[in-house]
C-alpha positions as CSV (number, residue, x, y, z in Angstrom):
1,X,0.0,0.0,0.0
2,X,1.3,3.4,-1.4
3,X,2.6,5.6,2.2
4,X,1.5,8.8,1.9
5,X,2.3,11.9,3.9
6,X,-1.4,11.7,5.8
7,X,-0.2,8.0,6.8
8,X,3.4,9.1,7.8
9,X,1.8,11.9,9.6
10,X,-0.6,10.2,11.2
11,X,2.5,7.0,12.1
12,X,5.0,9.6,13.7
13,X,1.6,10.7,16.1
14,X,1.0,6.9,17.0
15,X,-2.7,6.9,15.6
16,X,-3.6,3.5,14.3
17,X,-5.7,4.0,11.5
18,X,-7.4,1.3,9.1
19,X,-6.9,1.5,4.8
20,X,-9.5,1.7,2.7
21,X,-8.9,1.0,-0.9
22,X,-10.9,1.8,-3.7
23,X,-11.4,2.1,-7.1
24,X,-11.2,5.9,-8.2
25,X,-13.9,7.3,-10.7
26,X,-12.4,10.1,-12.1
27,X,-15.8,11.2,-13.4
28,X,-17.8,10.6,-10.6
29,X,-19.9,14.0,-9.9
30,X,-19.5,13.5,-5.7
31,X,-16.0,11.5,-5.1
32,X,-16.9,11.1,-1.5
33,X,-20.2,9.7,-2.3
34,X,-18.5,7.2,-5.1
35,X,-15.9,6.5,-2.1
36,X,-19.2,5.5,0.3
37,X,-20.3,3.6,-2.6
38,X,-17.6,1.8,-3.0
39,X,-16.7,0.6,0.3
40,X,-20.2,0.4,1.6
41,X,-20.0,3.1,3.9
42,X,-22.2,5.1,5.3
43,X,-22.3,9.0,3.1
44,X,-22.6,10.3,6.7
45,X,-19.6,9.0,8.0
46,X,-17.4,8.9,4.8
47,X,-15.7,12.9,5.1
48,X,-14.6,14.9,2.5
49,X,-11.7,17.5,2.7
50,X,-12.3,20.9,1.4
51,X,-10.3,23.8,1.6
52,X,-12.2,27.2,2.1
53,X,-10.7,30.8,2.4
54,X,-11.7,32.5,5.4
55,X,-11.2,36.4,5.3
56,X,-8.5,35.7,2.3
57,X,-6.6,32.6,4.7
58,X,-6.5,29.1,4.3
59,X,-8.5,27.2,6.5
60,X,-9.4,23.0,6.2
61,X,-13.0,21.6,6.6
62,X,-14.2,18.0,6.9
63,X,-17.6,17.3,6.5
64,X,-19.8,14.3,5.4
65,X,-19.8,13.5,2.0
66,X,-23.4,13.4,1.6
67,X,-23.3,17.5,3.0
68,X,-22.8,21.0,1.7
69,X,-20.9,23.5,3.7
70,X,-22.8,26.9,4.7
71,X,-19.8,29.5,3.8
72,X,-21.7,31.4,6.5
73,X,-21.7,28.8,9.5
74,X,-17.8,28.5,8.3
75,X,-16.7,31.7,8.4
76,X,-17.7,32.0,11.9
77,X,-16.5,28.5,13.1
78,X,-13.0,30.0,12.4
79,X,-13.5,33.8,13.8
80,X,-13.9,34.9,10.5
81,X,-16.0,37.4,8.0
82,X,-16.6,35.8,4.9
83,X,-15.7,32.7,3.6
84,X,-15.0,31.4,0.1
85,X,-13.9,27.8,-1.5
86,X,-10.4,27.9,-2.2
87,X,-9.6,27.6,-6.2
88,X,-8.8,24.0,-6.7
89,X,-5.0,24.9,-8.0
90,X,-4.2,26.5,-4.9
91,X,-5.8,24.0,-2.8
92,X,-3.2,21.4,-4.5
93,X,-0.2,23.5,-4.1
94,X,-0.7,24.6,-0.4
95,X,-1.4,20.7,0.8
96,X,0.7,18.8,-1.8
97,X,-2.3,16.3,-2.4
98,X,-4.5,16.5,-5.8
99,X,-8.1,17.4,-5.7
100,X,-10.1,13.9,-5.1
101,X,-7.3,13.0,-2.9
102,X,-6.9,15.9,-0.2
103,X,-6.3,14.6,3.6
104,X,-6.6,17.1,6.3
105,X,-3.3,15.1,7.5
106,X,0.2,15.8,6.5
107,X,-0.2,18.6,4.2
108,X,2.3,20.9,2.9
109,X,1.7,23.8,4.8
110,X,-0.8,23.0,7.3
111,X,-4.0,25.0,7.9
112,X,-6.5,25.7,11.1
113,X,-8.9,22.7,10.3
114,X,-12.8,22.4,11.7
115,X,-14.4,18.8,11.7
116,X,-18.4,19.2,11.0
117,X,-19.7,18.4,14.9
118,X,-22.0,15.9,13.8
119,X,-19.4,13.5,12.5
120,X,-17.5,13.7,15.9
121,X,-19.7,11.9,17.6
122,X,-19.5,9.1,15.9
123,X,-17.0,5.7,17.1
124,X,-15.0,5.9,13.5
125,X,-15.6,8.1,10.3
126,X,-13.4,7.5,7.8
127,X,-11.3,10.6,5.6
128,X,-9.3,10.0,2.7
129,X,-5.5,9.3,3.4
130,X,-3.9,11.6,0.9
131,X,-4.5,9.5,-2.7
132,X,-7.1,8.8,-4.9
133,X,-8.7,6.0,-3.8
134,X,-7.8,5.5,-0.6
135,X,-9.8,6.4,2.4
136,X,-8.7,5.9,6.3
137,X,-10.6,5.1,9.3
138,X,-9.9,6.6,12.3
139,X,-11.7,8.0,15.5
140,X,-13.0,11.0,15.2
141,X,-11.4,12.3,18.9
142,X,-8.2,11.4,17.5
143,X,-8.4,13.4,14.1
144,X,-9.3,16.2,16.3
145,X,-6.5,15.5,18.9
146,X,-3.4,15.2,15.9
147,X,-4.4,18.2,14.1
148,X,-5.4,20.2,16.4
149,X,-9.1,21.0,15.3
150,X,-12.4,21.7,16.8
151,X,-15.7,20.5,16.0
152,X,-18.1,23.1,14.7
153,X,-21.4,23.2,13.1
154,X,-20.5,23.2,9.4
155,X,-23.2,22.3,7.4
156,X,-25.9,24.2,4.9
């Protein structure tokens, strides 16, 4: 299995994490959803990576992949005025990982990063792991622990 710098990340913390491969559709309109698909998961629990601008700075969400953020609800989650997704160029320079495969762990330069609330509560939710095609599972209190996040209401 292709190491990644989410997985080294996430080794040098001591987080065991399970891998989920799967087949990547390129095409697929929701890659999270085709990720839930594809492993059976549940949308709710499957988390997708976006990276928003808050007040012109990077900031990292995770939300379910069967959500939409509220640009509103995220601009205050991280003290901010207005909110804005990042262009999907600069989102793959800053973290290093191409769009469809963006972890909030091990990134280039690392960002303050808000996990929806409602995901948090859950035993395991599972993120993607920094390719295409591979997701990780891993308890939600401990994504929140290694990078340092907060939950926050998120979601339109």
């Amino acid at each position: 299995m292709t190491s990644t710098p989410g997985l080294k990340f996430l080794a040098a913390q001591g987080v065991a994490v399970t891998l989920h491969p799967y087949d990547y559709d390129p095409n697929a309109e929701a890659v999270g959803l085709a990720a839930a698909a594809a492993l059976g998961l549940d949308p709710s629990l499957t988390l997708k990576t976006l990276m928003v601008e808050v007040d012109g700075k990077a900031a990292c969400c995770v939300i379910p992949s069967d959500r939409q953020l509220s640009m509103k609800k995220v601009a205050a989650a991280f003290g901010g005025k207005a909110a804005a997704m990042m262009p999907p160029a600069k989102a793959e320079r800053l973290t290093g990982y191409h769009v469809g495969g963006i972890s909030p762990f091990g990134p280039k330069k690392a960002s303050p990063t808000v996990i929806e609330a409602t995901a948090c509560t859950a035993p395991k939710v599972w993120i993607n792991a920094g390719a295409r095609g591979l997701l990780l599972g891993i308890a939600p209190t401990e994504a929140l622990r290694v990078l340092g996040a907060k939950p926050a209401p998120l979601l339109a």
